[in-house]
N, CA and C of each residue as an Amber inpcrd file, in Angstrom:
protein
   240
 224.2550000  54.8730000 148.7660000 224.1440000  56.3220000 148.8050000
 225.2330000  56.9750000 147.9580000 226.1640000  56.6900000 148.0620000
 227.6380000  57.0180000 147.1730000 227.1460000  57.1210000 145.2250000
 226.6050000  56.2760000 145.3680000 226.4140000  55.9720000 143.5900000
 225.5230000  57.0470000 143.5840000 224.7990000  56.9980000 144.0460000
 222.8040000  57.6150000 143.7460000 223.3740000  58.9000000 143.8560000
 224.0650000  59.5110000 145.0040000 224.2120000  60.7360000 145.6080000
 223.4340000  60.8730000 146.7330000 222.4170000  59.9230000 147.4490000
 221.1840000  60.4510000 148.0940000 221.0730000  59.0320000 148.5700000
 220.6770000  58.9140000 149.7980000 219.9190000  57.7230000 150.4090000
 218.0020000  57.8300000 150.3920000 217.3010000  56.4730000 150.3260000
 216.3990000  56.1290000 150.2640000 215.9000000  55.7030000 151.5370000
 214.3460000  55.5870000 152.2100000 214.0040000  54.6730000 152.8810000
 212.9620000  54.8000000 152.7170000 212.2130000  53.5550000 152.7780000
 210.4820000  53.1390000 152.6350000 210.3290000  52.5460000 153.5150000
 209.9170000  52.8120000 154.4560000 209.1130000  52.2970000 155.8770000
 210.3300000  51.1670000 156.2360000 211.2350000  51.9340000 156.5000000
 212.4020000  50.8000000 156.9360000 212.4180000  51.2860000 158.5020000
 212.1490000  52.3560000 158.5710000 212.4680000  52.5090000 160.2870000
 211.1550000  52.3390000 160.3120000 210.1990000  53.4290000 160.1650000
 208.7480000  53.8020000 160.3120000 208.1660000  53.4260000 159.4420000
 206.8260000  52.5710000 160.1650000 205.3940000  52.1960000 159.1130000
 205.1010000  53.2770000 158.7380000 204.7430000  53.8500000 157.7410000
 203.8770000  55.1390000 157.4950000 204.9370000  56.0710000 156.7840000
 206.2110000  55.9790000 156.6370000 207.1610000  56.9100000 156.5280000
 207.8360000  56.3850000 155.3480000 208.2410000  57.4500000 154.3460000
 209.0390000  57.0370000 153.4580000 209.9830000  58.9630000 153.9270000
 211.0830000  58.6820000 153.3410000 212.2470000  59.8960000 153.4690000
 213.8170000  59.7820000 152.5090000 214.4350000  60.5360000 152.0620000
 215.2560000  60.8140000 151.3320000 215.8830000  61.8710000 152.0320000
 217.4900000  61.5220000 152.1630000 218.4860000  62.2970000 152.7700000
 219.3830000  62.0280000 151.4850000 220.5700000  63.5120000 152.2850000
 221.9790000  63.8830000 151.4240000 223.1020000  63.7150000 152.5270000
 224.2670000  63.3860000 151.9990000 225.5890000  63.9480000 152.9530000
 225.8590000  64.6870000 153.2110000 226.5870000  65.5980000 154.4630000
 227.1450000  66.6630000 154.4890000 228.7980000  66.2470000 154.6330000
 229.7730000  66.7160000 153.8060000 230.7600000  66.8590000 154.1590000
 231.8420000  67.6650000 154.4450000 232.4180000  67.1760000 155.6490000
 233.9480000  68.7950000 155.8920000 234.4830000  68.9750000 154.5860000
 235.6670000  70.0860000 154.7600000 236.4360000  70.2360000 153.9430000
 237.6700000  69.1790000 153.3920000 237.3420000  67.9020000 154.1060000
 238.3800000  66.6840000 153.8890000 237.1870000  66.0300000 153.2740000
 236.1040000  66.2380000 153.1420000 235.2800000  64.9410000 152.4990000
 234.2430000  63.8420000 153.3260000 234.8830000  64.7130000 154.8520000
 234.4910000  62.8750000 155.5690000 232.9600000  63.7790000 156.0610000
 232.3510000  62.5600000 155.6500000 230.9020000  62.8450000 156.2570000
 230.3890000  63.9970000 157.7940000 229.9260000  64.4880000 157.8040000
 230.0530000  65.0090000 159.2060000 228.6050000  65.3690000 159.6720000
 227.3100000  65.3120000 158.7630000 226.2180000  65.0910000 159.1050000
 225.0620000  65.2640000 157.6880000 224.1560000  65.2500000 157.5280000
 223.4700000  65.0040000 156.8460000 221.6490000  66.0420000 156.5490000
 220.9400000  66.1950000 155.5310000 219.7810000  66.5970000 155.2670000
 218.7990000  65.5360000 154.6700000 218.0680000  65.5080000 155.7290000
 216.6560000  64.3520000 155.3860000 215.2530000  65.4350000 155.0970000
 214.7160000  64.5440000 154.5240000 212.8690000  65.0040000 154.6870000
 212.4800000  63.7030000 155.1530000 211.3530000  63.6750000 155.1300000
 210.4070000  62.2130000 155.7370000 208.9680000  63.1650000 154.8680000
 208.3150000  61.9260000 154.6660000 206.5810000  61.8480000 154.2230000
 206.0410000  60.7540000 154.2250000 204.5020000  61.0670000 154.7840000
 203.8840000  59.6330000 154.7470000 203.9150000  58.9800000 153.6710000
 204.0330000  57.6240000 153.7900000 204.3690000  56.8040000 152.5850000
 203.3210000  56.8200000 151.6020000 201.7580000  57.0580000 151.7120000
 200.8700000  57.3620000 150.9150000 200.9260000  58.2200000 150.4340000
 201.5950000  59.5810000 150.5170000 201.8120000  60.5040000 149.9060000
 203.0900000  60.7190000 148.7850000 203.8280000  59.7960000 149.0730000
 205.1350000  59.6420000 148.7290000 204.8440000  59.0220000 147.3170000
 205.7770000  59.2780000 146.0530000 205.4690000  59.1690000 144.6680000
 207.1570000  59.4120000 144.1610000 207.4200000  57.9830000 143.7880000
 208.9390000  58.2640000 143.5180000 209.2770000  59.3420000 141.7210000
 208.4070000  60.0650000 141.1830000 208.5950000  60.8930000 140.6740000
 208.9830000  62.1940000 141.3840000 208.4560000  61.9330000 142.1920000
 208.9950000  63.1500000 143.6030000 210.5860000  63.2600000 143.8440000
 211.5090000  62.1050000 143.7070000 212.5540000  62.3330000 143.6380000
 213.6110000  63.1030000 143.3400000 213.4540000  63.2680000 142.4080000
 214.5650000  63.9760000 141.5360000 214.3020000  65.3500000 142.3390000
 212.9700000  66.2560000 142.5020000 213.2700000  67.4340000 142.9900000
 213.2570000  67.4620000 144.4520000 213.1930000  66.5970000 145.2770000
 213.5600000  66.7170000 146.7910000 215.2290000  66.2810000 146.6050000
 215.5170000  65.7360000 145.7510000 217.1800000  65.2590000 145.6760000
 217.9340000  66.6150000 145.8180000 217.5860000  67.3020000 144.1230000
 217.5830000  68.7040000 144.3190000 217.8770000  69.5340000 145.0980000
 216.5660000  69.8860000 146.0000000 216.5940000  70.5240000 146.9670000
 217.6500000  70.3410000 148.0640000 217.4640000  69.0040000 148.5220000
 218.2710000  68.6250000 149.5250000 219.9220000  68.7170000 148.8550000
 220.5980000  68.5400000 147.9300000 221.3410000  68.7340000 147.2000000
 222.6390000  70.3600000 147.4910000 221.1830000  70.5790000 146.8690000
 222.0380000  72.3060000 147.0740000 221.8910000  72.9090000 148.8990000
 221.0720000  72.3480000 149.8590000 221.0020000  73.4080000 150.9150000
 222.3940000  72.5250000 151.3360000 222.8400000  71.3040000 151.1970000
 224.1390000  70.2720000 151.6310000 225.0770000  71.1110000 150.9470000
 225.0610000  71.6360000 149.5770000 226.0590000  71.8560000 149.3140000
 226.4630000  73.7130000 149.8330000 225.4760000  74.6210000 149.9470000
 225.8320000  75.6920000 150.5930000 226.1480000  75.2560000 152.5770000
 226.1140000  74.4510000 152.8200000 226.1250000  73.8010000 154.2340000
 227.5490000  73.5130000 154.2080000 228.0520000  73.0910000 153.1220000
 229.1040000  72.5170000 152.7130000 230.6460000  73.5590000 152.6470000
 229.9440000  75.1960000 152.4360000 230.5250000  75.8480000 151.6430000
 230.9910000  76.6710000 152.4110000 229.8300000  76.6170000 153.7140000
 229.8080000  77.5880000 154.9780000 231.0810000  76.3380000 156.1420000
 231.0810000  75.2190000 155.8120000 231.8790000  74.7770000 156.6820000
 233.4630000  74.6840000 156.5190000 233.9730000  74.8310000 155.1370000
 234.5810000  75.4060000 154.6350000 235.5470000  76.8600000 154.6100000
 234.4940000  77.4720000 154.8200000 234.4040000  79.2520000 154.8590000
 235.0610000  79.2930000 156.2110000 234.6680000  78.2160000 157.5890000
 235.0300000  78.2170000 158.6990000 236.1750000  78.4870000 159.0460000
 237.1080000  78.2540000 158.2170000 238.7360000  78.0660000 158.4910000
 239.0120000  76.7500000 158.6600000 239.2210000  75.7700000 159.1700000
 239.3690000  74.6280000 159.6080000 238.8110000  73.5200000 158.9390000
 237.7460000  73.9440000 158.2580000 237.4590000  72.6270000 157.6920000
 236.7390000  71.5380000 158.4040000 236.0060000  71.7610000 159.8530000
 235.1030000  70.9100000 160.6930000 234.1670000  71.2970000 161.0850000
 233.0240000  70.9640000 161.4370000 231.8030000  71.4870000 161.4870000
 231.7020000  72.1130000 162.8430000 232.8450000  71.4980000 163.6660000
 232.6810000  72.7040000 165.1700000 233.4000000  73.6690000 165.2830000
 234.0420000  73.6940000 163.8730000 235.1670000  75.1590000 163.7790000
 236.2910000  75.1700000 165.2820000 236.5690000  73.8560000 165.2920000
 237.7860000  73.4840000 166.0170000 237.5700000  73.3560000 167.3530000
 235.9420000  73.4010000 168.1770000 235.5740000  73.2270000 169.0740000
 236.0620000  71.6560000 169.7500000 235.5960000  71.6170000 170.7020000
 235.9550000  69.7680000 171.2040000 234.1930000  69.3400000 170.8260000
């Protein structure tokens, strides 16, 4: 996922399912949750990539921007 920017899966959990996720990270970098899609794998067409990457891409990175914006730098804005 690190290299690509984006993780892959083809019916690795689910028969029928293919899906592409992004990272979300705090303001330190460290992972703190993530944006997937899922589609049936018959529908699924790895030219499709690049613009679900995209997509998923930028809503991670305004996700990113707002956790940030928080003060703190953690996604519970210093909650437990």
């Amino acid at each position: 996922m690190r290299k690509a920017g984006y993780g892959a899966n083809t019916e690795e959990t689910e028969q029928g399912v293919s899906g592409l996720g992004v990272c979300i990270r705090d303001a330190h970098g460290k992972p703190v949750a993530a944006f997937t899609t899922a589609i049936p794998t018959t529908w699924f067409n790895k030219s499709m990539i690049p613009r679900h990457v995209t997509a998923l891409q930028a809503a991670a990175s305004t996700t990113e921007r707002s956790i940030v914006a928080g003060g703190n730098g953690s996604l519970t804005g210093g909650r437990p």
